[in-house]
Steps between C-alpha positions, in 0.01 A plus 500: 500500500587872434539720831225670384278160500665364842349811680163439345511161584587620836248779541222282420615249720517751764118588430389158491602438889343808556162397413551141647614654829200733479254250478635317734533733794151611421354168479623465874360814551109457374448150549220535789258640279286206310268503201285249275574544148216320296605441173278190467240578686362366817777204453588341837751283626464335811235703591668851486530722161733359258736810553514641839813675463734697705562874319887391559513241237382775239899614423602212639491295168702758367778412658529142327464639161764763626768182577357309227596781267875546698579149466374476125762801424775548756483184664471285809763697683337804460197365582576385819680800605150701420318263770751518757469901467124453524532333825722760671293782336135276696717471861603862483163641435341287780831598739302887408166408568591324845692887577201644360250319727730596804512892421142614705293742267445837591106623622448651164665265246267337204604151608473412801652200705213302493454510149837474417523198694187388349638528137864441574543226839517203325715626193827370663296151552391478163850637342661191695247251356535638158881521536521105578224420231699735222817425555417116468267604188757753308755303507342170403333695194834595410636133552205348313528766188888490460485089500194519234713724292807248499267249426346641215817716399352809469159414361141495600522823745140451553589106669735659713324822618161322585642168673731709689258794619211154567734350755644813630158635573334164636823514781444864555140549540481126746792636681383850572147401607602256709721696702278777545256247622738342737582859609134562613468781238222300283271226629567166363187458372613731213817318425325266222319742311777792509790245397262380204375868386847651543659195310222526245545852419856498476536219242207741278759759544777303385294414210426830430868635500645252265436707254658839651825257586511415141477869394760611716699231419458572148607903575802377673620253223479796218623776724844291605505264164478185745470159369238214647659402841759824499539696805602878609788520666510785738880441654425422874 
C-alpha cells in the first residue's frame, strides 16, 4: 500500500472501533428498558411475545457486523485487539457510574438520587454479566469466522458471517440472561422466553446485515485493490 492508502486503512479502522465501542458501552447503558416488537403479529413463544427485547440489544448487533467486517479486512489480530478495547472501554464506564452513584445530588438538580439510582444501580451488574457473556461471544465469533474462512479459502462470506454471528449470539444472549437471573435482577420465570426472543431477533439481524457486510466488503476490495482472502495490513 501507498502511505497515502495505509492511513486510510488506518483511519477507517480507527472509526470502526469507534462505533463498536459505542454500541457497546451504550448497550450496557440502556439495557433495563424492554419492548415487544411485533413483526408477526400476536406470535408467541412459550407463552410470552415472540420478541420481548431489551432496548440494549438494538446496537448491540452492530458490534458483530463491526468485527465481522475487521476480521474480513484487517484480520484476526485486529479483531481481537478491537474486543479487548471494548471490554476496558464497558469496566471504565461502570468504574464512573459506581463514582457517580456515590456523589449525593444537590436540592435543586434535575436528577435526583433516587432516580438516578433507579435508572443507573444495576448498570455495573448488568455490565459484569454482559462482559462475561461478550467476551465469551466476541471472541468465539471471531474464532468461528476466521476457521470458516480457512476452510473455504476466502469464499462464501455469507457461510462465515451467519454461522459465526448464530453461535456467537446463541452463547451471548443464554449467557447474559442467565446471569442477570442468577443475580436477582430478572425473575427466572423470564429466562425462557427472553433467551428465545433475544436469540430470535439477533439471528433476523444477522440475516438482515449480510447484505451491508457484502457491500462494505465490496467498497473495501475496490478502494485498496484487495484480492479474495487479502488482508490490510496496518503495521502493529
Amino acid at each position: 500500500m501507498t502511505p497515502r492508502d495505509q492511513k486510510a486503512a488506518y483511519r477507517i479502522y480507527l472509526y470502526l472501533a469507534a462505533l463498536f465501542i459505542t454500541s457497546l458501552v451504550v448497550s450496557n447503558l440502556i439495557f433495563q428498558k424492554f419492548f415487544y416488537w411485533k413483526p408477526f403479529g400476536d406470535a408467541t413463544v412459550l407463552g410470552a411475545p415472540l420478541f420481548e427485547i431489551s432496548v440494549g440489544v438494538l446496537p448491540y448487533p452492530l458490534t458483530f457486523l463491526i468485527t465481522d467486517l475487521i476480521s474480513e479486512i484487517y484480520g484476526r489480530k485486529k479483531a481481537n485487539q478491537v474486543v479487548t478495547a471494548g471490554i476496558f472501554a464497558s469496566f471504565f464506564s461502570m468504574g464512573i457510574i459506581l463514582l457517580a452513584e456515590r456523589v449525593p445530588a444537590i436540592p435543586g438538580s434535575p436528577v435526583g438520587d433516587a432516580l438516578f439510582s433507579k435508572v443507573f444501580a444495576l448498570s455495573p451488574i448488568a455490565v459484569l454479566a454482559s462482559m462475561l457473556a461478550y467476551l465469551f461471544a466476541q471472541y468465539v465469533d471471531i474464532a468461528i469466522y476466521h476457521f470458516w474462512k480457512r476452510v473455504t479459502m476466502g469464499k462464501y462470506l455469507w457461510l462465515r458471517n451467519n454461522f459465526s454471528t448464530f453461535s456467537s449470539q446463541i452463547i451471548d444472549t443464554t449467557t447474559v440472561v442467565g446471569l442477570l437471573c442468577l443475580f436477582g435482577v430478572l425473575p427466572w420465570p423470564m429466562f425462557y422466553g427472553l433467551v428465545v426472543s433475544g436469540v430470535a431477533f439477533k439471528i433476523l439481524i444477522a440475516f438482515l446485515d449480510t447484505p451491508l457486510l457484502y457491500l462494505f466488503v465490496y467498497l473495501f476490495r475496490r478502494r485498496f485493490s484487495l484480492k479474495r482472502g487479502e488482508e490490510l495490513a496496518l503495521g502493529f
